[in-house]
Backbone as CSV, one residue per row, in Angstrom:
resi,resn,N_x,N_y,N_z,CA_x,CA_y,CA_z,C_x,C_y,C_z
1,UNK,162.927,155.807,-52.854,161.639,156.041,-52.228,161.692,155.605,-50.764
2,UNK,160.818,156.497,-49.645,161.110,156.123,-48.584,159.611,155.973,-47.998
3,UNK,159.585,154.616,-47.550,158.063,154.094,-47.370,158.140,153.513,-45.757
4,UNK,156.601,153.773,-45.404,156.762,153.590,-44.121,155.281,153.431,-43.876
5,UNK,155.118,152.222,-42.052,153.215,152.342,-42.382,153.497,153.418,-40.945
6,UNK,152.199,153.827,-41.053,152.063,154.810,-40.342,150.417,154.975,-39.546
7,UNK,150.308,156.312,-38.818,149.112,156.499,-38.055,148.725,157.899,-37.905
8,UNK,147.508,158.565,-38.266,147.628,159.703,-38.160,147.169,159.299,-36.714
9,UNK,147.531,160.483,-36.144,147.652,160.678,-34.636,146.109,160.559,-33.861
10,UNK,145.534,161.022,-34.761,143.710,161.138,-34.067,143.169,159.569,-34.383
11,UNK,143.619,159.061,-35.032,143.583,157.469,-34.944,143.971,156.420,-34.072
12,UNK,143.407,155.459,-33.702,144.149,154.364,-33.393,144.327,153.096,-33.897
13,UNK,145.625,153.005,-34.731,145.540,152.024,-35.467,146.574,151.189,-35.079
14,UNK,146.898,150.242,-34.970,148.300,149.529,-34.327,149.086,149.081,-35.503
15,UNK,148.565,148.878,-36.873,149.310,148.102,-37.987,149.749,149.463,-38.889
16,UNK,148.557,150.374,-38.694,148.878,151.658,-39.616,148.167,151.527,-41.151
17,UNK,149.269,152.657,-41.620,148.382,152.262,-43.498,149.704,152.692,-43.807
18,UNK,149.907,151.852,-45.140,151.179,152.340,-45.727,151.596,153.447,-46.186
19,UNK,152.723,154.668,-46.659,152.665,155.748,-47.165,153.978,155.518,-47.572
20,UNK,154.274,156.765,-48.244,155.346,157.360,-49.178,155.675,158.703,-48.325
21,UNK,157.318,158.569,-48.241,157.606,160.109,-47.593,157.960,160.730,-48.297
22,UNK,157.449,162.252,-48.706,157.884,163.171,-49.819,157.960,164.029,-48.842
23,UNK,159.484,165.091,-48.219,159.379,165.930,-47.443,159.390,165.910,-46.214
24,UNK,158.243,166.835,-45.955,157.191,166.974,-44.705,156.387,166.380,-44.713
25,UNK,155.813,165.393,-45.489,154.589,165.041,-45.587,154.776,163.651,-45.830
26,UNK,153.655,163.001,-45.934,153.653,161.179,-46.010,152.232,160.974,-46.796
27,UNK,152.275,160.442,-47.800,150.991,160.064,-48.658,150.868,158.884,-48.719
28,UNK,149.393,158.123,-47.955,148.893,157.534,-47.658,148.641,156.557,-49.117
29,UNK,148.988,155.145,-49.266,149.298,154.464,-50.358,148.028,153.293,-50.533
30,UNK,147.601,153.274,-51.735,146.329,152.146,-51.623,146.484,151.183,-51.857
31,UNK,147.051,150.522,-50.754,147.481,149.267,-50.200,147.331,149.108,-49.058
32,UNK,146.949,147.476,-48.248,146.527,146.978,-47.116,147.944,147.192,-46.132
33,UNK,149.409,146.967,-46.526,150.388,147.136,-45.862,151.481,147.050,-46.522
34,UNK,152.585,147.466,-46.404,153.976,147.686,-47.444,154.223,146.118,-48.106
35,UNK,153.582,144.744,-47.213,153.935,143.411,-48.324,153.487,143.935,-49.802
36,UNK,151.910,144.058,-49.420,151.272,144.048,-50.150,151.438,145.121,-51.566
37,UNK,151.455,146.231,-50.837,152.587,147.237,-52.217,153.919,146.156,-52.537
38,UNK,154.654,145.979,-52.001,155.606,145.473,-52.616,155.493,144.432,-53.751
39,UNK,153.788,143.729,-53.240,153.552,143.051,-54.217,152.717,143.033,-55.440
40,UNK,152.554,144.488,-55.657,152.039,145.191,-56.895,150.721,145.467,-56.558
41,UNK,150.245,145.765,-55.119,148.823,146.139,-54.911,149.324,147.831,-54.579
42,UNK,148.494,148.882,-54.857,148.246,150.007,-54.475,149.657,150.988,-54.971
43,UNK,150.573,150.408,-56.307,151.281,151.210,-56.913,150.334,152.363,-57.963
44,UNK,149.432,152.069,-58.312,148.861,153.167,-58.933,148.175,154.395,-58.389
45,UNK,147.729,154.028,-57.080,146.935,154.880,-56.596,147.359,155.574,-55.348
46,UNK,147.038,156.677,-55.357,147.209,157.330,-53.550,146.232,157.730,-52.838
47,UNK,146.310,158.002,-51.805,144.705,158.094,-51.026,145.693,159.741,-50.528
48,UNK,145.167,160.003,-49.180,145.290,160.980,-48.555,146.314,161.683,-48.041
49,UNK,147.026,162.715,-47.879,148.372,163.351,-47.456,148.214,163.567,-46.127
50,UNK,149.245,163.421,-45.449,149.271,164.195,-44.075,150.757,164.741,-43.727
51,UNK,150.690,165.582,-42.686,152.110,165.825,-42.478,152.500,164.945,-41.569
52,UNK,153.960,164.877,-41.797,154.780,163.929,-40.949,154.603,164.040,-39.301
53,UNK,154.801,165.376,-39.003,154.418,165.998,-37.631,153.364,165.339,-36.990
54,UNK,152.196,165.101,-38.036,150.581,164.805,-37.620,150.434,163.667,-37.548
55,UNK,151.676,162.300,-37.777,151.347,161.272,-37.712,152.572,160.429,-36.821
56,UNK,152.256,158.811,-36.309,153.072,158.266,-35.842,153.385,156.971,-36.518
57,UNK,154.369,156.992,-36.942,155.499,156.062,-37.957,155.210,154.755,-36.908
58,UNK,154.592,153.508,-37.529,154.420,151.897,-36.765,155.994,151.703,-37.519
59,UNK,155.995,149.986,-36.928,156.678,149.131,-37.510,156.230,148.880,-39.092
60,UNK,157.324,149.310,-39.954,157.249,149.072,-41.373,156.536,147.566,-41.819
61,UNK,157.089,146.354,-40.689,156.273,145.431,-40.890,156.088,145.097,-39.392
62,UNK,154.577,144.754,-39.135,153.938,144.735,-37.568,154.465,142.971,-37.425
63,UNK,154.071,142.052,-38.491,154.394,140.530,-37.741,154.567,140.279,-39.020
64,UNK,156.003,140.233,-39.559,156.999,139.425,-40.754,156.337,138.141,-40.666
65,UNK,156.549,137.546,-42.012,156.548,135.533,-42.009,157.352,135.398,-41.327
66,UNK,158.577,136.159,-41.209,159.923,135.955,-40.746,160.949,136.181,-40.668
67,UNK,161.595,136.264,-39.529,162.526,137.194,-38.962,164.270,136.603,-38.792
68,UNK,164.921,136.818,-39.611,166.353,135.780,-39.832,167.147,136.662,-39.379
69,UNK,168.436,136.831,-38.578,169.289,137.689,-38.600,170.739,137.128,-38.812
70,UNK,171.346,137.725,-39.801,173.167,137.519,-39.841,174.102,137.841,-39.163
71,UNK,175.285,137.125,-39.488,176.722,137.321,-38.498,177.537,138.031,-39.592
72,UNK,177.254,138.973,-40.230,177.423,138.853,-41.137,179.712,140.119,-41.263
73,UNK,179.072,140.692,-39.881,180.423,141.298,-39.710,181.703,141.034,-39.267
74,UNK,182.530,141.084,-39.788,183.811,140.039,-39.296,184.129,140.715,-37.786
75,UNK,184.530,141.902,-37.713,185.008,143.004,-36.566,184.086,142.382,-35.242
76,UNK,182.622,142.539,-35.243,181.786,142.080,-34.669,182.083,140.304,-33.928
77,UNK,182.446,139.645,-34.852,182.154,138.160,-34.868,183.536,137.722,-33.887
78,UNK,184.594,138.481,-34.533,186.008,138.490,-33.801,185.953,139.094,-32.149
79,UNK,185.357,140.176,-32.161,185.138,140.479,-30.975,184.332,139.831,-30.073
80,UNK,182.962,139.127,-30.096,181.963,138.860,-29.456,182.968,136.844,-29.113
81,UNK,183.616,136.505,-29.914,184.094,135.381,-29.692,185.436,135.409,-28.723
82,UNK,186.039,136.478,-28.913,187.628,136.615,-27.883,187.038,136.879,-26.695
83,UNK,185.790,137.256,-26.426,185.213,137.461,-25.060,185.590,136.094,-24.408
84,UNK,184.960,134.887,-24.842,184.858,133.639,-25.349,186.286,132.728,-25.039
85,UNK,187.721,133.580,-25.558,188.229,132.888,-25.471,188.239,131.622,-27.067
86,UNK,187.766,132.619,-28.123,187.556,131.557,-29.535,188.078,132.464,-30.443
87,UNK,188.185,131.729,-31.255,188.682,132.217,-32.863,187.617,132.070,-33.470
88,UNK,187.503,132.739,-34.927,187.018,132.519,-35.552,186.408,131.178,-36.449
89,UNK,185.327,130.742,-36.341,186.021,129.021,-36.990,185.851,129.746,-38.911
90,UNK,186.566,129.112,-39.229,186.761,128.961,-40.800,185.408,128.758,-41.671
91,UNK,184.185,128.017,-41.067,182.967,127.757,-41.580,182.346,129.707,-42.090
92,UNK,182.874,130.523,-40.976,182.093,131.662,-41.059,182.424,132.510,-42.243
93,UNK,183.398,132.207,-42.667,184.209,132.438,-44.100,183.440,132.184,-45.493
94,UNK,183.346,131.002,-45.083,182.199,130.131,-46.249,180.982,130.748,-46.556
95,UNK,180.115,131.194,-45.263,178.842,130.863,-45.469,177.922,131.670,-44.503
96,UNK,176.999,132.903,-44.695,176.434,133.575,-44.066,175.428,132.859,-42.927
97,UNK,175.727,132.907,-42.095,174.837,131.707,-41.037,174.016,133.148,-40.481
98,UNK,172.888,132.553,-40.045,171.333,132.981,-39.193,171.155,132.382,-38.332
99,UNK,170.454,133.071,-37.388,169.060,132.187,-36.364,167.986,133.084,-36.421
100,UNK,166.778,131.912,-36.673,165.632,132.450,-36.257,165.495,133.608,-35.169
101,UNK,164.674,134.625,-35.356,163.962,135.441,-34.056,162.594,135.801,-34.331
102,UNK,161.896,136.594,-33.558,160.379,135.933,-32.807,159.669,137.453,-33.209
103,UNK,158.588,137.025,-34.659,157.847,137.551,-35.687,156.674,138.228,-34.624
104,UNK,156.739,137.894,-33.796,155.481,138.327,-32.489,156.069,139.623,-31.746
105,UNK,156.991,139.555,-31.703,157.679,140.901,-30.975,158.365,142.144,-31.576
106,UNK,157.636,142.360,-32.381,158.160,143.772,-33.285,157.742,145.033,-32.632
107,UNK,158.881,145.813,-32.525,158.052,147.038,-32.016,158.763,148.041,-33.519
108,UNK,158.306,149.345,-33.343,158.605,150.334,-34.010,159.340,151.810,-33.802
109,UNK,159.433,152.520,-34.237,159.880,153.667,-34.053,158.978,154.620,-32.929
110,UNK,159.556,154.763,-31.766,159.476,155.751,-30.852,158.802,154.432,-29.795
111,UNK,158.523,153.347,-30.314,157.964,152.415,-29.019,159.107,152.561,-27.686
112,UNK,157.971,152.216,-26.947,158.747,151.860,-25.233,158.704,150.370,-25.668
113,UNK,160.204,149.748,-24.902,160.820,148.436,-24.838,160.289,147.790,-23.711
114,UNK,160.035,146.860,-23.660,159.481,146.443,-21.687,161.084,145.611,-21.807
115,UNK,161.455,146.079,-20.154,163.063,145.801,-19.821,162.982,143.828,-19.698
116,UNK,163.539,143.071,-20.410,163.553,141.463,-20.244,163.112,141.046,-18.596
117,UNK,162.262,140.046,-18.453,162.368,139.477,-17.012,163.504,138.484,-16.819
118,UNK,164.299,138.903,-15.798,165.208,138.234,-15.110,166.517,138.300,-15.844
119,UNK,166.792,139.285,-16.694,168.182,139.771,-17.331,168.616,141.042,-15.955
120,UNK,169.659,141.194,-16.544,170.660,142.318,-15.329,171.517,143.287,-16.671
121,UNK,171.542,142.664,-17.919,172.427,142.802,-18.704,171.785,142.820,-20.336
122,UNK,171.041,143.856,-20.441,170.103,144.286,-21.745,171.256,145.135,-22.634
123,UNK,171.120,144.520,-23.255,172.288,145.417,-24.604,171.205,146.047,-26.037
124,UNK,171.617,146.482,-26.539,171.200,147.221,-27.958,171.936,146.064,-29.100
125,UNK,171.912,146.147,-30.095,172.387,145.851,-31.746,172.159,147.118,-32.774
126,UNK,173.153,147.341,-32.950,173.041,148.198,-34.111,173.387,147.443,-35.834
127,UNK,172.216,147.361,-36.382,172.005,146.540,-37.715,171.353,147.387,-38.618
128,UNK,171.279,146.678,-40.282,170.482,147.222,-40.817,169.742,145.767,-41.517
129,UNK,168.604,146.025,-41.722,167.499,144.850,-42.171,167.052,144.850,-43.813
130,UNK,167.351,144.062,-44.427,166.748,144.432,-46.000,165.344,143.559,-45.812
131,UNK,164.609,144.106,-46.009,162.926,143.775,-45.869,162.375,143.073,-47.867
132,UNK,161.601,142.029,-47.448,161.866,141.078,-48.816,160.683,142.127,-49.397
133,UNK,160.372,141.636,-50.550,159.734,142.499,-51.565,159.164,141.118,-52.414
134,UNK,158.574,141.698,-53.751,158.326,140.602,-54.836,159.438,139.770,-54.840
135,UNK,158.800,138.454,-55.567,159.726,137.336,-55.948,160.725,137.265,-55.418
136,UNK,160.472,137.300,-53.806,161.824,137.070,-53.163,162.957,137.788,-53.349
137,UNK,162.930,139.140,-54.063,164.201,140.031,-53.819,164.162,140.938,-52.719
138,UNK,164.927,142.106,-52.963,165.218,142.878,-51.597,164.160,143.996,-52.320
139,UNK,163.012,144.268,-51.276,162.163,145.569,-51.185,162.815,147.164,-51.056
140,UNK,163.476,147.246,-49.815,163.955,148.175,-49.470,164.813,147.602,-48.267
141,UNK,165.440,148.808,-47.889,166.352,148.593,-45.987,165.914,149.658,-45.067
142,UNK,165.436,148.806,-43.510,165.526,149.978,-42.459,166.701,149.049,-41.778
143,UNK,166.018,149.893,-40.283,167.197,150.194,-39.200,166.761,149.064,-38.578
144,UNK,167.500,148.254,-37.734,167.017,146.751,-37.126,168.482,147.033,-35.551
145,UNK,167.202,147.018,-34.315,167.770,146.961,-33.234,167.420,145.636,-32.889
146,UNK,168.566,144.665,-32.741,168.378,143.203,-32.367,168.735,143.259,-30.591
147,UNK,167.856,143.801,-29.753,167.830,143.742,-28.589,168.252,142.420,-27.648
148,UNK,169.025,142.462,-26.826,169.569,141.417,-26.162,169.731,141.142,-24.774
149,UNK,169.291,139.836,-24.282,169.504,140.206,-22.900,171.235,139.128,-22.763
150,UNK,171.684,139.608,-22.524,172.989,138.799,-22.924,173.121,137.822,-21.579
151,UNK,172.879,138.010,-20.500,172.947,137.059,-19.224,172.113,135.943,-19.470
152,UNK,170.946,135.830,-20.263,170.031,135.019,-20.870,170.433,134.483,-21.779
153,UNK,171.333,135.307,-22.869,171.963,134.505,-23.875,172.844,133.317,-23.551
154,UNK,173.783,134.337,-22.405,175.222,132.908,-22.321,174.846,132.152,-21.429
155,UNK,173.765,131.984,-20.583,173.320,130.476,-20.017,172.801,129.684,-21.090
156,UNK,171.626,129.865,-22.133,170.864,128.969,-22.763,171.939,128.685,-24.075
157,UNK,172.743,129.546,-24.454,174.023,128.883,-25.708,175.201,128.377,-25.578
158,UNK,175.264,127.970,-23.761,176.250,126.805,-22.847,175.336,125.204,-23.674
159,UNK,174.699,125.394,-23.710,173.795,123.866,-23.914,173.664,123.782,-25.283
160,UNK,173.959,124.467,-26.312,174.701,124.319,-27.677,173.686,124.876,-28.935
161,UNK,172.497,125.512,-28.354,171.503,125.996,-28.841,170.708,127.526,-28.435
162,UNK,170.523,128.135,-29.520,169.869,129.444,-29.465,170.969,130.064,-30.297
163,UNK,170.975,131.813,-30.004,169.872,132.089,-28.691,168.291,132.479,-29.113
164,UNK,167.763,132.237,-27.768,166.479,131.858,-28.040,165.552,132.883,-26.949
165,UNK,165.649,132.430,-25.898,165.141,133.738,-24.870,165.813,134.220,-24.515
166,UNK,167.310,134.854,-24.748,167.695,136.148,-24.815,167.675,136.963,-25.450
167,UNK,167.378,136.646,-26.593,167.115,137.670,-27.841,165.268,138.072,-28.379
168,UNK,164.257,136.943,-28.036,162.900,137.234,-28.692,162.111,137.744,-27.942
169,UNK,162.327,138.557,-27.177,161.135,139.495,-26.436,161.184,140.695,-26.913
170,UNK,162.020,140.902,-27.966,162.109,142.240,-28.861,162.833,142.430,-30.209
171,UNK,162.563,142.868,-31.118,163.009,143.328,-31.974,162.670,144.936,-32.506
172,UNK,163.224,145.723,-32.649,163.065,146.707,-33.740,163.279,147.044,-34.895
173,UNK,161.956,147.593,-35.867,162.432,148.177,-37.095,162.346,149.436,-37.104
174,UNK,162.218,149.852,-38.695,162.157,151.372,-38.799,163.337,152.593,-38.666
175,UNK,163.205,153.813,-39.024,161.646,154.391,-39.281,160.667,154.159,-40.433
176,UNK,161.726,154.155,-41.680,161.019,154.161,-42.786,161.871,152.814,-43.271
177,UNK,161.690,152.068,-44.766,161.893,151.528,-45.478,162.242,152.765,-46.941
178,UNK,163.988,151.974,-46.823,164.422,152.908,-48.344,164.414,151.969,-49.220
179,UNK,163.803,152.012,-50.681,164.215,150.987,-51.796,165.163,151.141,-52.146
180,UNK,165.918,150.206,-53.072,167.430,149.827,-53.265,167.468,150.854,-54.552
181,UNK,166.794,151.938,-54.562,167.184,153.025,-56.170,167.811,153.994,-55.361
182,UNK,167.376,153.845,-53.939,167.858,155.166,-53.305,168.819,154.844,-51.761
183,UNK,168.709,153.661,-51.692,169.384,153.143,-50.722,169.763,151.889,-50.990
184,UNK,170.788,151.382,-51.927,171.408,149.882,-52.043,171.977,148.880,-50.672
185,UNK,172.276,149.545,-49.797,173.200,148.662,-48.880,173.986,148.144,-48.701
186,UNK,175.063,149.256,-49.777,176.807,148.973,-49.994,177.271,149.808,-48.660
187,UNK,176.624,150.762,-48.137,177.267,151.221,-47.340,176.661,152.665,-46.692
188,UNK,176.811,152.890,-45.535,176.806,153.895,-44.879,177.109,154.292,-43.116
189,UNK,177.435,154.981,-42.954,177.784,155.420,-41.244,176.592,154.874,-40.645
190,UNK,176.964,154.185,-39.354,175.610,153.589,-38.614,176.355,153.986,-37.016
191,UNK,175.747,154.535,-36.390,175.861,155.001,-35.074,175.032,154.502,-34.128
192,UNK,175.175,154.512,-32.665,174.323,154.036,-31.687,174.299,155.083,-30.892
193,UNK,173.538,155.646,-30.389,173.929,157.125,-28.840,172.797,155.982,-27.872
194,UNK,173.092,156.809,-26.320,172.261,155.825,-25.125,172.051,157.735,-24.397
195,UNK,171.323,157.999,-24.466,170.945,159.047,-23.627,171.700,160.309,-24.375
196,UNK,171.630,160.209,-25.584,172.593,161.261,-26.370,174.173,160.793,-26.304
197,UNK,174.423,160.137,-25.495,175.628,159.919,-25.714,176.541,158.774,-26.881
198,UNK,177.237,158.989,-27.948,177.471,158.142,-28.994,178.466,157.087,-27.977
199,UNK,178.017,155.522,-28.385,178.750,154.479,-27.757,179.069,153.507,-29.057
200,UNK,178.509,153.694,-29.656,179.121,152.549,-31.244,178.851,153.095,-32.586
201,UNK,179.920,152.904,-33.231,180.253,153.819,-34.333,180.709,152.642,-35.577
202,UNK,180.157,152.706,-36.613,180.583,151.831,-37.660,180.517,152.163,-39.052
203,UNK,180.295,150.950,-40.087,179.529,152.167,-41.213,179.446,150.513,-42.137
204,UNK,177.834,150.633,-43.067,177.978,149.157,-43.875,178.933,148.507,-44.936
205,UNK,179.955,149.797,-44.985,180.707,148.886,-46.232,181.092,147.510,-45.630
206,UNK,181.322,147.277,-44.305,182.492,146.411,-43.422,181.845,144.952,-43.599
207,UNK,180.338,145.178,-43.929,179.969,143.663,-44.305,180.561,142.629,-45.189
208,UNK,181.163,141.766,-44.689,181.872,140.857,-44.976,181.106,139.582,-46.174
209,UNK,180.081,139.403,-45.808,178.912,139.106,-46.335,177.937,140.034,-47.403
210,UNK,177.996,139.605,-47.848,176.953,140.638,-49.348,175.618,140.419,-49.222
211,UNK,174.824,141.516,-49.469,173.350,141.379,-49.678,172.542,140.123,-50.434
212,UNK,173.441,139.888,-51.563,172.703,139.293,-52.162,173.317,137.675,-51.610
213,UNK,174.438,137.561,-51.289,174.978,136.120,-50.496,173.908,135.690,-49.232
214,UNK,173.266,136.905,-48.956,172.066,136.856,-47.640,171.125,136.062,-48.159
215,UNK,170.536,136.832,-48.847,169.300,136.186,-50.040,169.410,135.096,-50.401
216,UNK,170.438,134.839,-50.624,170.357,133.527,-51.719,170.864,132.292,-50.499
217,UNK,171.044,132.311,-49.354,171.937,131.484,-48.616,170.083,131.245,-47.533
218,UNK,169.188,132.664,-47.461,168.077,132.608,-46.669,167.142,131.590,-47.384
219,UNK,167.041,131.972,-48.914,166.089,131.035,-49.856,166.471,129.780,-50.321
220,UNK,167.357,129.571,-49.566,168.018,128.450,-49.817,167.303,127.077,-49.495
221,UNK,166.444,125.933,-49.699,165.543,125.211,-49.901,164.286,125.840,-49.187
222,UNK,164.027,126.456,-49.570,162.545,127.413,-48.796,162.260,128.650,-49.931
223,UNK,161.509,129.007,-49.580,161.161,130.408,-50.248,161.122,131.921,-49.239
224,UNK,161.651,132.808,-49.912,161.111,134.134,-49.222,159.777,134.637,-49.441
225,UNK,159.023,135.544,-48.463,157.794,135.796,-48.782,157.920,137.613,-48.078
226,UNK,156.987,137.770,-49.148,157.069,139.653,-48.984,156.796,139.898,-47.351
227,UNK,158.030,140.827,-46.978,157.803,141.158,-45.451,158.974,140.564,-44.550
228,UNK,159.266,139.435,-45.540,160.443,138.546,-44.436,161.315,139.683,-43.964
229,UNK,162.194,139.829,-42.942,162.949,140.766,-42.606,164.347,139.396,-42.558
230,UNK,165.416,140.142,-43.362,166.705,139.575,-43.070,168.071,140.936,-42.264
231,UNK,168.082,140.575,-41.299,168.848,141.494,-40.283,170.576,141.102,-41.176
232,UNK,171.323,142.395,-41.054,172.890,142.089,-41.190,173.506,141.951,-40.320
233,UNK,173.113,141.340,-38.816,173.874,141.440,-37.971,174.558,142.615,-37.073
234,UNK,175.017,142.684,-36.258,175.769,144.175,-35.756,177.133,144.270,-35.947
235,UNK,177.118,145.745,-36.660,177.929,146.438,-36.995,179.359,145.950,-36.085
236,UNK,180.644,146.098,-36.376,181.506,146.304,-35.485,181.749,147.199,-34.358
237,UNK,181.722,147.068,-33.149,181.519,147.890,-31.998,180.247,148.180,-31.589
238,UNK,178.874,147.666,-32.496,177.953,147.843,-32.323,176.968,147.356,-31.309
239,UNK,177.392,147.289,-30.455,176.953,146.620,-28.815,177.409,146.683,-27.802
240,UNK,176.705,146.824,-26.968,177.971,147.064,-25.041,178.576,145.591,-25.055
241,UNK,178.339,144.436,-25.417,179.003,143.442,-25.559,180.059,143.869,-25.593
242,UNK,180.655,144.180,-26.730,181.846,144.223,-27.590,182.908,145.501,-26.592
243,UNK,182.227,145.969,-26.037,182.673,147.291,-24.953,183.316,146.535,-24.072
244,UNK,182.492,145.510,-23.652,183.132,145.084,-22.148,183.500,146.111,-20.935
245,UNK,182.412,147.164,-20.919,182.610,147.972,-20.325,181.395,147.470,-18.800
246,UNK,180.958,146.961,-19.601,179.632,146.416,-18.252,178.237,147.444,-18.567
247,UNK,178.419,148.266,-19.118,177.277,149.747,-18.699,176.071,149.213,-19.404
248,UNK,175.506,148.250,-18.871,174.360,147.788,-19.653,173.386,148.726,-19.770
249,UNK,172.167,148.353,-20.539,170.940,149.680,-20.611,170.500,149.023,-19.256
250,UNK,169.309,150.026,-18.799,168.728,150.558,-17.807,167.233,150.844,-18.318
251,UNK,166.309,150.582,-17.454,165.051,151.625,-17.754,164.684,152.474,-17.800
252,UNK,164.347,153.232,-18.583,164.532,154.667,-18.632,165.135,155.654,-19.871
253,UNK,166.189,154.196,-20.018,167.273,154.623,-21.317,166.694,155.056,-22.735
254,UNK,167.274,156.072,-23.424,166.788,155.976,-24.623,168.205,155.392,-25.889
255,UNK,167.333,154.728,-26.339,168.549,154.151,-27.439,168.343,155.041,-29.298
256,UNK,169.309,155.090,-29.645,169.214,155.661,-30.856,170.250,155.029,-31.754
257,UNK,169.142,154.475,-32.942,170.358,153.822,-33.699,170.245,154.974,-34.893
258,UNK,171.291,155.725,-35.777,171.296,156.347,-36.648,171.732,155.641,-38.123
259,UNK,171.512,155.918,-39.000,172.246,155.003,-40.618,171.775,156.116,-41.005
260,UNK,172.984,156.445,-41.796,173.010,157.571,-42.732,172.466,156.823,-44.212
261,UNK,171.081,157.378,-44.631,170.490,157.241,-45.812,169.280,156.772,-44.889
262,UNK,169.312,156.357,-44.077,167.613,155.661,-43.649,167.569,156.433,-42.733
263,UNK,167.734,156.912,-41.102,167.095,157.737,-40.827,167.631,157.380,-39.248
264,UNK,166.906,157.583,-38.093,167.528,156.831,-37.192,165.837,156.293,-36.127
265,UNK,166.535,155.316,-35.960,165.506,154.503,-35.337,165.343,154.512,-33.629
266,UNK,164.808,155.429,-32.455,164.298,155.207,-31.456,163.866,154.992,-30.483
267,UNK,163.680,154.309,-29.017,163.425,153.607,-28.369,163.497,154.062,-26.867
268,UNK,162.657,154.031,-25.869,162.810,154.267,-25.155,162.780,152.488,-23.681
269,UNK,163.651,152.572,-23.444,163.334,151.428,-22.095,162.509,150.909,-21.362
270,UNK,161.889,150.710,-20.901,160.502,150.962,-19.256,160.864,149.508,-18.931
């Protein structure tokens, strides 16, 4: 099932209403927002149809409890550290590590990005996000652009902490949310294009880390709560980081992350 909140267009709604995509069309679900379906409100009932055309796809979730993201790719982790001048340490072997990011800054599918103040060096992430559901399992997966200002990153994670304001002035989800009957998250092609042009190419088997090692390592003396978003980290090659080519984004840019089974997620610069 592929669920998503949404807006019919003659509306203005910023959170949306939840729906179901069948097709062309999206049926409007009687429920307050996808937690809340997930948590057994508005599975029986449907409200109104519209076509997909006629409406605009929000953030699947507008402000998560909370927003965790993983390291979870080896290719990725190896690369972003030889920049560095590091190896791998042995801990990353063990144990799916996170950092917090910032439940206030969600945008969605087709949003404009506002470009970071005082970065030179804005990168993309190409990820995928399993979005929590009941009793703390996995709901479904979208597309998760972990936006970066990386010149912001490597000053404030010299001092042994973050990152923190290089990374939370944005996040993306979307488009839709797939449940795990129709989208598990063993695997699929995940692409990045910057103006149509393809710059990172990967695919999810390469996660080194397992879905459910996520889960259980996130709920780990705490609880999950419907909505949490847990990010897998970026793909291998999945960042101008990892390029070392310099060609940072720009304003103006459009970013497109694609995952084959979910859909592709969006974005334009300003």
């Amino acid at each position: 099932m592929k669920l998503c909140m949404f807006t019919p267009r003659e509306l203005t709604l910023e959170r949306g209403w939840p729906g179901v995509v069948e097709g062309d069309t999206v049926v409007q679900l009687a429920a307050q927002t996808l937690q809340a379906f997930f948590s057994g409100g508005g599975r029986a009932r449907r409200h109104a149809e519209y076509a997909l055309a006629d409406v605009d796809l929000r953030p699947p979730v507008l402000h998560p409890p909370a927003v965790r993201d993983f390291y979870a790719f080896e290719q990725h982790v190896k690369a972003a550290r030889a920049l560095r001048n590091q190896e791998v340490p042995p801990e990353w072997y063990e144990l799916p590590v996170f950092y917090f990011s910032n439940p206030a800054a969600i945008y969605g599918p087709e949003d404009e990005i506002p470009f970071p103040e005082g970065s030179r060096a804005l990168d993309y992430e190409l990820e995928v996000a399993a979005i929590i559901g009941d009793e703390g399992g996995i709901g479904g997966f979208t597309i998760m652009n972990d936006w970066s200002a990386r010149d912001l990153q490597a000053a404030e994670m010299k001092v042994g902490l973050g990152p923190a304001k290089g990374k939370d002035f944005a996040t993306s989800l979307g488009p839709v949310v797939v449940t795990p009957d129709e989208f598990d998250g063993s695997g699929g092609t995940m692409l990045a294009r910057v103006n149509g042009e393809e710059r990172s190419r990967g695919n999810l088997a390469d996660m080194y880390h397992s879905w459910d090692a996520i889960v259980a390592h996130a709920a780990r003396n705490t609880r999950l709560r419907p909505g949490d978003v847990l990010g897998s980290g970026t793909v291998g090659t999945g960042c101008i980081l990892e390029h070392g080519d310099g060609r940072w984004l720009r304003p103006g840019d459009v970013v497109e992350l694609d995952v084959k089974g979910i859909g592709v997620l969006r974005n334009r610069i300003v």
